[in-house]
KEVOFI-724515 format. One record per residue (C-alpha): residue number from 1; x, y, z. Coordinates in steps of 0.1 Angstrom, whole numbers. Each point is the difference from the previous one (the first is absolute). Layout:
REM KEVOFI-724515
R NUM X Y Z
...
This chain:
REM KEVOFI-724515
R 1 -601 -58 295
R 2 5 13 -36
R 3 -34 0 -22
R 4 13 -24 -25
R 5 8 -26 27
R 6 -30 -1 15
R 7 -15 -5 -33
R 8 20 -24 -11
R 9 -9 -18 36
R 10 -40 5 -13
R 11 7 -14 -34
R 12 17 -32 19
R 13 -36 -6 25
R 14 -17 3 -31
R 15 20 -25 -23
R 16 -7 -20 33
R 17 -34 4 1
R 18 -7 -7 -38
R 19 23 -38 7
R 20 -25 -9 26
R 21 -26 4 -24
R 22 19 -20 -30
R 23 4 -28 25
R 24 -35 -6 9
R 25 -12 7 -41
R 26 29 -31 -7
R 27 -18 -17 25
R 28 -36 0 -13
R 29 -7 15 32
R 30 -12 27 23
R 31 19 21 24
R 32 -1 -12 36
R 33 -13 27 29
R 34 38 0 10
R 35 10 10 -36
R 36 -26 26 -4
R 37 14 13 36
R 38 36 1 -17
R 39 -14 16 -34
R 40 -19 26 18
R 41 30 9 26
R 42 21 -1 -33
R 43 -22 26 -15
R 44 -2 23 29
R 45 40 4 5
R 46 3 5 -32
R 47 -23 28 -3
R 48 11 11 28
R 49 40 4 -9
R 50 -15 12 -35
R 51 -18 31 23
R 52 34 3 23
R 53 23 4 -36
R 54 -25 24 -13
R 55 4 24 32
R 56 32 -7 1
R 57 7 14 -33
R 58 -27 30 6
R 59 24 15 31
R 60 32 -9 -19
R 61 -12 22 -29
R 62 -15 29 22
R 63 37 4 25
R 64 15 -7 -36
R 65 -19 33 -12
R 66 6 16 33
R 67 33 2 -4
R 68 -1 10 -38
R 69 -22 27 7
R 70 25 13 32
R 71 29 -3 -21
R 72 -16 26 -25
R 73 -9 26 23
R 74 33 -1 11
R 75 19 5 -39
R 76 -30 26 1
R 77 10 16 28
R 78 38 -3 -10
R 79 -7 15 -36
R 80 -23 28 13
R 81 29 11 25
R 82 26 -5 -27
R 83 -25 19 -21
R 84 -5 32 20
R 85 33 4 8
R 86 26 26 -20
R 87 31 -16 -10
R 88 19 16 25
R 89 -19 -15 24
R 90 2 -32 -10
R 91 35 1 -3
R 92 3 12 36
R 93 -23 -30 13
R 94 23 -21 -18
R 95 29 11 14
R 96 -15 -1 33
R 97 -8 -34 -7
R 98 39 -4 -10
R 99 12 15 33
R 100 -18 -23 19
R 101 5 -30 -16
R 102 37 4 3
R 103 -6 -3 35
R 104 -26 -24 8
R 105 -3 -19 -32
R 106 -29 -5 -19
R 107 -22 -15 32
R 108 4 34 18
R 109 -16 21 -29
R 110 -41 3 2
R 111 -22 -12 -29
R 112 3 30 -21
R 113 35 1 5
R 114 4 -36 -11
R 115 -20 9 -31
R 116 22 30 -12
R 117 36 -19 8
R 118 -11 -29 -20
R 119 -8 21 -26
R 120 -36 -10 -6
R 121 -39 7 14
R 122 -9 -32 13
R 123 10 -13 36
R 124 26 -29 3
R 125 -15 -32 6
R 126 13 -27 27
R 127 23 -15 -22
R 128 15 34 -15
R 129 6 10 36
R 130 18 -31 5
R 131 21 4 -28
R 132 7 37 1
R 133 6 -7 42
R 134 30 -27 -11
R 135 39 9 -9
R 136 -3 -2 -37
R 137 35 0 -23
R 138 10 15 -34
R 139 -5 -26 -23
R 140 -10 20 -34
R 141 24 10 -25
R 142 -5 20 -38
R 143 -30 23 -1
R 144 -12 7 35
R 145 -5 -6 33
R 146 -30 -22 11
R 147 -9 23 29
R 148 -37 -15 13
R 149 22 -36 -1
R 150 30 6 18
R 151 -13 28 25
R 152 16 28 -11
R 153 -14 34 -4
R 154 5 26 -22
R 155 16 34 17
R 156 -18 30 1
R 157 2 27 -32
R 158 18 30 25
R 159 15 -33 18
R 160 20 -7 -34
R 161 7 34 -9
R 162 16 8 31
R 163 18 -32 -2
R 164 16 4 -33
R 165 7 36 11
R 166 24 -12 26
R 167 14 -23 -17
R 168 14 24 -23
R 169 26 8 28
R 170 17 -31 -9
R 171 -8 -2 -32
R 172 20 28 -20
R 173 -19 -9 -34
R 174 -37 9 17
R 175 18 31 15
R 176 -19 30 -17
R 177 -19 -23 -25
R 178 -22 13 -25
R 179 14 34 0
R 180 13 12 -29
R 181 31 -19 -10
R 182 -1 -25 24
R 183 -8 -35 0
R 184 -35 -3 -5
R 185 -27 -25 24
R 186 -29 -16 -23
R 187 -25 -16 23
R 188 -24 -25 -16
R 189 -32 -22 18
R 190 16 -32 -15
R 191 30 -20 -4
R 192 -7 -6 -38
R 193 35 4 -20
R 194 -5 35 -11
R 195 13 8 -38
R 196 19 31 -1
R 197 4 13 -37
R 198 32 19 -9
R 199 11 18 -31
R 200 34 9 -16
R 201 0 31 -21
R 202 24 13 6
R 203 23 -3 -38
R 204 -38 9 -15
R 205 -5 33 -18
R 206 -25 18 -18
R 207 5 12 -37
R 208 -7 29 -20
R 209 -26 -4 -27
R 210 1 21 -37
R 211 -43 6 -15
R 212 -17 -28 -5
R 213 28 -26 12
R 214 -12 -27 21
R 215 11 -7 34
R 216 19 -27 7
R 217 -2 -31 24
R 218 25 -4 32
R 219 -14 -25 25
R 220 5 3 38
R 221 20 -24 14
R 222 -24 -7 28
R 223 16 -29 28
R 224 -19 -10 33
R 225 12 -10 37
R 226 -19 -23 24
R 227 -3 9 37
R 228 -6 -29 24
R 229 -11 -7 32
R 230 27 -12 22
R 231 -11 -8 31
R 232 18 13 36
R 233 -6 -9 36
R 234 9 18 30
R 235 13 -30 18
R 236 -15 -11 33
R 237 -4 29 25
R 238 -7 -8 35
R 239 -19 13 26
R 240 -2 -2 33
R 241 -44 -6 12
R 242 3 22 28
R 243 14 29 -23
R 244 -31 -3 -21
R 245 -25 2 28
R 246 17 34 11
R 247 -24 24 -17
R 248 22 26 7
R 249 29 -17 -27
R 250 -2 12 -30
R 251 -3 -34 -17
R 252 -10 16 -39
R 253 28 18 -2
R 254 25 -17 17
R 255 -5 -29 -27
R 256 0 22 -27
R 257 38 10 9
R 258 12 -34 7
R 259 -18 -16 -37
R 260 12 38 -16
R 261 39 -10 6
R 262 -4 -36 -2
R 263 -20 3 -35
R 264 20 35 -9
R 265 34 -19 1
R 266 -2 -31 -18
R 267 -26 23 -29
R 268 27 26 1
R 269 32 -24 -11
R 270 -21 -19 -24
R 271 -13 34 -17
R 272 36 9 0
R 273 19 -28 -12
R 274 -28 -26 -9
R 275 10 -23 -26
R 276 -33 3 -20
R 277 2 -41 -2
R 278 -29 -12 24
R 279 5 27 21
R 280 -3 45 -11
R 281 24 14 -21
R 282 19 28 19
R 283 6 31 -11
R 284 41 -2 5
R 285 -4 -34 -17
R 286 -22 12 -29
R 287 16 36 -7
R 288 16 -3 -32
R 289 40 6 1
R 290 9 35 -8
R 291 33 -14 -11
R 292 20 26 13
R 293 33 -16 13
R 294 8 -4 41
R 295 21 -24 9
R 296 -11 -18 33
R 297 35 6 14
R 298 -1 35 -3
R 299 -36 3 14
R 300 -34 26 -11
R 301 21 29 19
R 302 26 13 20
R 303 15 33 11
R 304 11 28 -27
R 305 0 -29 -31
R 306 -11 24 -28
R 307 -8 -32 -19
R 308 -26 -15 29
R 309 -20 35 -5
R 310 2 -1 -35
R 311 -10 -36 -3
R 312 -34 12 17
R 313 -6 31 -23
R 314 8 -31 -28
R 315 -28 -17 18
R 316 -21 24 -1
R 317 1 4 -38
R 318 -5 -39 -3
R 319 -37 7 3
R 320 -19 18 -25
R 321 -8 33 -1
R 322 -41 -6 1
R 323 8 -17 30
R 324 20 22 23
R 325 -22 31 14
R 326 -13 -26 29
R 327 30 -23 0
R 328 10 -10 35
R 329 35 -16 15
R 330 -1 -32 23
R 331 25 -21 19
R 332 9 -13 35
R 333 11 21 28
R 334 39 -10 -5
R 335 -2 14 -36
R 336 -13 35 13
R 337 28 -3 27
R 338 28 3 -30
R 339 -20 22 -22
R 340 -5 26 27
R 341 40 2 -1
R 342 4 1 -36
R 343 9 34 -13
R 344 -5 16 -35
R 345 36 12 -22
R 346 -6 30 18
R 347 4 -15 32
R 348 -33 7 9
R 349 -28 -27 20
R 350 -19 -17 -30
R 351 -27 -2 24
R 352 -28 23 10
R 353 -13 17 27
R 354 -14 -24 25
R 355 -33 11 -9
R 356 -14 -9 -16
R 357 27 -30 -10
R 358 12 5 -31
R 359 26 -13 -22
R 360 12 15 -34
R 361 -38 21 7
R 362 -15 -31 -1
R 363 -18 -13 32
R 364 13 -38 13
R 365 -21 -26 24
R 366 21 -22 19
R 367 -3 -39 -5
R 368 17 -19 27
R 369 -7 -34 -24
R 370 21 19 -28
R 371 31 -18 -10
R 372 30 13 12
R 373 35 6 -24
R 374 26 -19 3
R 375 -12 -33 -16
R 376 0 -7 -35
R 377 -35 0 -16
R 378 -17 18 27
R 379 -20 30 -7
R 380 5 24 27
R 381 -18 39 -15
R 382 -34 -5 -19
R 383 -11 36 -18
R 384 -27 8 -17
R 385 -39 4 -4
R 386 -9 -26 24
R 387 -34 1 -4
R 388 6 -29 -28
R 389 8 -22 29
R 390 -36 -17 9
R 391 -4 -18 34
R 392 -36 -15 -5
R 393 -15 -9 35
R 394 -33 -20 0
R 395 -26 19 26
R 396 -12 -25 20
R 397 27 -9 29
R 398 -7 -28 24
R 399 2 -6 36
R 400 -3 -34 15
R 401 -2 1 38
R 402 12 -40 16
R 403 -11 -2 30
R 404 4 -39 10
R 405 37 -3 -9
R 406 15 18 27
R 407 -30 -1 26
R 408 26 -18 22
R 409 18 28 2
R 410 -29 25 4
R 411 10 15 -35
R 412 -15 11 -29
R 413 13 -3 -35
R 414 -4 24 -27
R 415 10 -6 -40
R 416 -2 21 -23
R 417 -1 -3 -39
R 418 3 28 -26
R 419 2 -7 -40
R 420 26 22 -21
R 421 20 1 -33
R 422 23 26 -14
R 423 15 8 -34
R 424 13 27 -21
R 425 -26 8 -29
R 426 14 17 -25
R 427 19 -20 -36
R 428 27 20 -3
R 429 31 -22 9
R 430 26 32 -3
R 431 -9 37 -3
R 432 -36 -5 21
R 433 -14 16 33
R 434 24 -25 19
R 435 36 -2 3
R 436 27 -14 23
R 437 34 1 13
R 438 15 -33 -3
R 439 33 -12 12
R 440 28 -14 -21
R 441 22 -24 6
């Protein structure tokens, strides 16, 4: 019985045992010998439940200090391992930890493996298990993913890496990112709209001063761009229980090339022809026109037209001068079909060598989400420095593993989320870094 009950049940005999008395005092009277019986039995339960509470309360407090004092020497024990250990050990526990959760769940990882995959030093309690053990769903939006809430975890650092790696091999913007003159991957530890300042200076000069003239003002015309967070799943991925208890399957990175296309290909036509409005801005949707004139019924290119391979050196020229040394081409696979027939007035192949690929001694990267020619409006050739194209990723990528929604068909689910933005940073609207080939009517 709880303390306060039984003295609560005391306080009652007591309050009894004082009535008794009030009687026989409103009664000008003594107690009778069976009253002083029931006063003295009164008494003695009373004291005796009073005794009962107090020990009560005395083991309830020691177990209750117990526990505390277990529960420290294990976030000791957790932040003394965590402690002495390198970083690259700890990153390998972790992704041990990974592995075998993706198999068995969180319930098939051992205490210390609990700790690192939730992220924290202190075991999980009852409740957490409980909670961490259910199919949880995606219910956050904006700013983040509430990982400890909806039993996701977040991949590990090589885990990710790799990840976005291969998904570069359907994503034709990520293809030889952050090298110079490509499209360039800023990764950042939160989903906070980051401000990207910009400046035009281009139509600024400097001045020549005669002695003892002043110099004079001429502001910078300074202009900012906000990258986002959009957030991208994987879709549902399912599989099969038996697979996952094969230890001789792969299972790391056979998820990592299912998520890498699924994520690569729906990133890859949004960085490409995103429509900035709740969703990135591409780069074919963002490159400023060149406005160098090809009609959509005549297409980017075709056999020996002189005018298709001068419309490209044309393009060329569109961007400025500061700009070109690491300027690179890109388009689809169907616009590099007709430019590799397209000949100079000499009758000559305007393309290169096949290595490395080359056109008009510029080097291309192929973009199967690039617009093809042949519709008005499209923009099917991007050219430029394209490390002014900026495709912010946030670094923490989550992985929630549902293990109750398709038990009856002794399958595991697997969903992935990833946050990304794109955008082209620079202010010029003509004459900048970027240009591209749009179609005309």
């Amino acid at each position: 019985m709880d303390p306060k009950e039984l003295e609560d049940k005391a306080a009652r005999l007591l309050h009894e045992a004082r009535q008794m008395l009030e009687t026989a005092k409103s009664e000008n009277r003594n107690t009778t010998t069976d009253e002083d019986v029931r006063w003295k039995n009164l008494h003695d339960e009373a004291m005796r439940l009073r005794k009962l509470a107090s020990q009560v309360e005395m083991q309830e407090n020691a177990e209750r200090q117990q526990i505390q004092r277990n529960e420290q020497r294990q976030r000791d024990l957790a932040q003394v391992q965590h402690r002495d250990a390198s970083p690259a050990l700890r990153a390998t526990r972790y992704r041990e930890a990974f592995d075998k959760w993706l198999r068995r769940g969180l319930s098939g990882l051992t205490m210390e493996q609990r700790q690192l995959i939730n992220g924290g030093s202190r075991p999980l309690d009852s409740a957490e298990m409980s909670l961490f053990q259910a199919e949880q769903r995606f219910l956050g939006t904006g700013d983040g993913i509430a990982v400890s809430t909806y039993g996701g975890r977040l991949v590990p650092e090589d885990f990710q890496a790799e990840l976005v790696q291969a998904m570069a091999q359907y994503n034709g913007i990520l293809r030889n990112a952050n090298s110079p003159g490509y499209p360039r991957i800023v990764t950042t530890g939160t989903g906070a709209a980051l401000p990207w300042p910009t400046v035009d200076d281009t139509a600024n000069v400097g001045e020549l001063l005669a002695e003892e003239s002043a110099a004079a003002e001429l502001d910078v015309v300074m202009g900012q761009k906000t990258l986002n967070a959009y957030t991208y799943s994987s879709k549902i991925v399912r599989v099969q229980v038996q697979l996952l208890q094969d230890s001789a399957i792969p299972i790391g990175p056979m998820l990592q090339d299912l998520l890498a296309k699924r994520l690569g290909r729906i990133t890859a036509t949004h960085f490409t022809t995103g429509t900035g409005s709740s969703q990135p801005q591409g780069l074919g949707t963002g490159a400023p026109d060149s406005g160098i004139a090809v009609s959509a019924a005549t297409g980017v290119a075709g056999g020996t037209d002189p005018a298709a391979y001068e419309r490209l050196i044309d393009l060329q020229h569109t961007v400025d001068p500061d700009y070109r040394e690491n300027s690179v081409w890109m388009f689809n696979d169907g616009i590099l079909q007709k430019l590799r027939k397209l000949k100079d007035n000499t009758a000559r192949n305007v393309m290169g060598p096949a290595m490395p690929p080359t056109l008009l001694n510029k080097p291309y990267v192929i973009n199967q989400k690039m617009e093809n020619d042949g519709t008005t409006g499209n923009t099917p050739i991007v050219y430029g420095d394209l490390s002014y194209f900026v495709v912010r990723m946030v670094k923490d990528m989550t992985l929630l593993r549902l293990e109750e929604r398709y038990a009856e068909y002794l399958q595991v689910g697997f969903l992935m989320f990833m946050r990304a933005d794109s955008e082209i940073v620079t202010a010029e609207a003509s004459g900048g870094p970027i240009t591209g080939l749009v179609m005309d009517a």
